[in-house]
N, C-alpha and C positions, 0 to 999 in steps of 0.2 A: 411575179405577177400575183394580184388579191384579189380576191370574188367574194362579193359578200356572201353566200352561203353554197351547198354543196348542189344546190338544184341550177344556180346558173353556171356555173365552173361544169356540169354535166350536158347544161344545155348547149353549152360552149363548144364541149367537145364531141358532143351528136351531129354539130353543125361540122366541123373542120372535118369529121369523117364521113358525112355526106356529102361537101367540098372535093376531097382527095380520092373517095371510094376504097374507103378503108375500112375493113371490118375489127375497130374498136370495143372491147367488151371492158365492164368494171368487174372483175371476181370479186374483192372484196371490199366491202364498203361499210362505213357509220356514217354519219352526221360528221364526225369531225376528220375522219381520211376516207381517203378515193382512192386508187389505184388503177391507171387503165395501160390494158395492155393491147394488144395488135394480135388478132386471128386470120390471117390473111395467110400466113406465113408461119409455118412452127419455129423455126427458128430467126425469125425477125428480130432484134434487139429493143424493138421499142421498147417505150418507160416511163409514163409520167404517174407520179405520186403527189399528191396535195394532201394539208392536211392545215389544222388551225393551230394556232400558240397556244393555245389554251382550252379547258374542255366549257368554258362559260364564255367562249366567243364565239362566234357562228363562222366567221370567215376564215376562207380557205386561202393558202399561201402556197404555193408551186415550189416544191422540196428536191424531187428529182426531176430531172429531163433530159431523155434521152431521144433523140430526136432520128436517129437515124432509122428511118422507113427504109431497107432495104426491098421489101417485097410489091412487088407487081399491083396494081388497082386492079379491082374484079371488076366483070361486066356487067351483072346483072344488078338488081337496086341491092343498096345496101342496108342492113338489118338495122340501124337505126333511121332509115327514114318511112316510120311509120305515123299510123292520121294525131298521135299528141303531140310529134315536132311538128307535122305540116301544119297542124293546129295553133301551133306559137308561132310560128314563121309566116300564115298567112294571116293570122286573127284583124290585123286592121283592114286586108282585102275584103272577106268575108262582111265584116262590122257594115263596109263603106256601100258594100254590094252584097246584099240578103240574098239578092237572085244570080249569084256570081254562077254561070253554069261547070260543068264537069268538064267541058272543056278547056274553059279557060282556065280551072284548077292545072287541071294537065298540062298547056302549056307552059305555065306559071312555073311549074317545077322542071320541064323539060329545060325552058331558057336558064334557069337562075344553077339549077346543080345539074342536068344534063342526064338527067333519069325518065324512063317511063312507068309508068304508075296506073294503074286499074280505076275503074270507075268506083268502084264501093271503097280504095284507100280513099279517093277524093269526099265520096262522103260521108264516109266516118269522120274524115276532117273538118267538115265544114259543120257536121253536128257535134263536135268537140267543143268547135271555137266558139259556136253559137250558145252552148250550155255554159261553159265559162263568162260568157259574155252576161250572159243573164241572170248569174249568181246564185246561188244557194240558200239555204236558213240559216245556215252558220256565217254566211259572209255579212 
């Protein structure tokens, strides 16, 4: 599998670990390899390694995969679902609905990944997406 650079191949796997309720960490990283491993469990086997063909191309290519999650889902939220994913993951709610309230944030993420989440992640998220949305000097 190819991703064009290492921010969506990250986004990718913030999502399928807040999907699964897996506590996924990257130890070590550049621009052109990723490594992520599995903290749920010390001795879990996971293993996924990407990395690019080349150091003047930006895309990431899936090297190792080791897929077997042996360990258990945790219960409580998990450490990648904080307000810059909710923030990518709700930005056209938010866009569509300025006044989208904290609870329907809440819901939102209860239905879709099956977490409860606090009122201040809700809006940090929604001042995330709002700030992105609205761009920068540099953009």
């Amino acid at each position: 599998m190819i991703f064009p650079n290492s921010k969506v191949f990250k986004h990718a796997v913030r999502k399928h670990a807040v999907l699964t309720k897996k506590e996924l960490r990257f130890p070590r990283n550049t621009k052109h390899k990723v490594l992520v491993k599995c903290k749920t469990s010390p001795d879990c086997p996971f293993r996924l390694y990407a990395s690019s063909p080349s150091n003047d191309n930006p895309t990431l290519q899936i090297r190792t995969f080791r897929p077997n999650l042996t360990c258990s889902s945790i219960k409580k939220r998990v450490y990648h679902c904080h307000a810059p994913f909710l923030a990518e993951e709700y930005k056209d709610c938010f866009m569509v609905d300025a006044k989208w309230s904290r609870e329907g944030t809440q819901n939102a993420v209860n239905r879709d990944f099956g977490m409860e989440i606090g009122y201040q992640l809700c809006y940090r998220a929604k001042n995330k997406a709002i700030k992105k949305a609205q761009g920068s000097i540099e953009d």
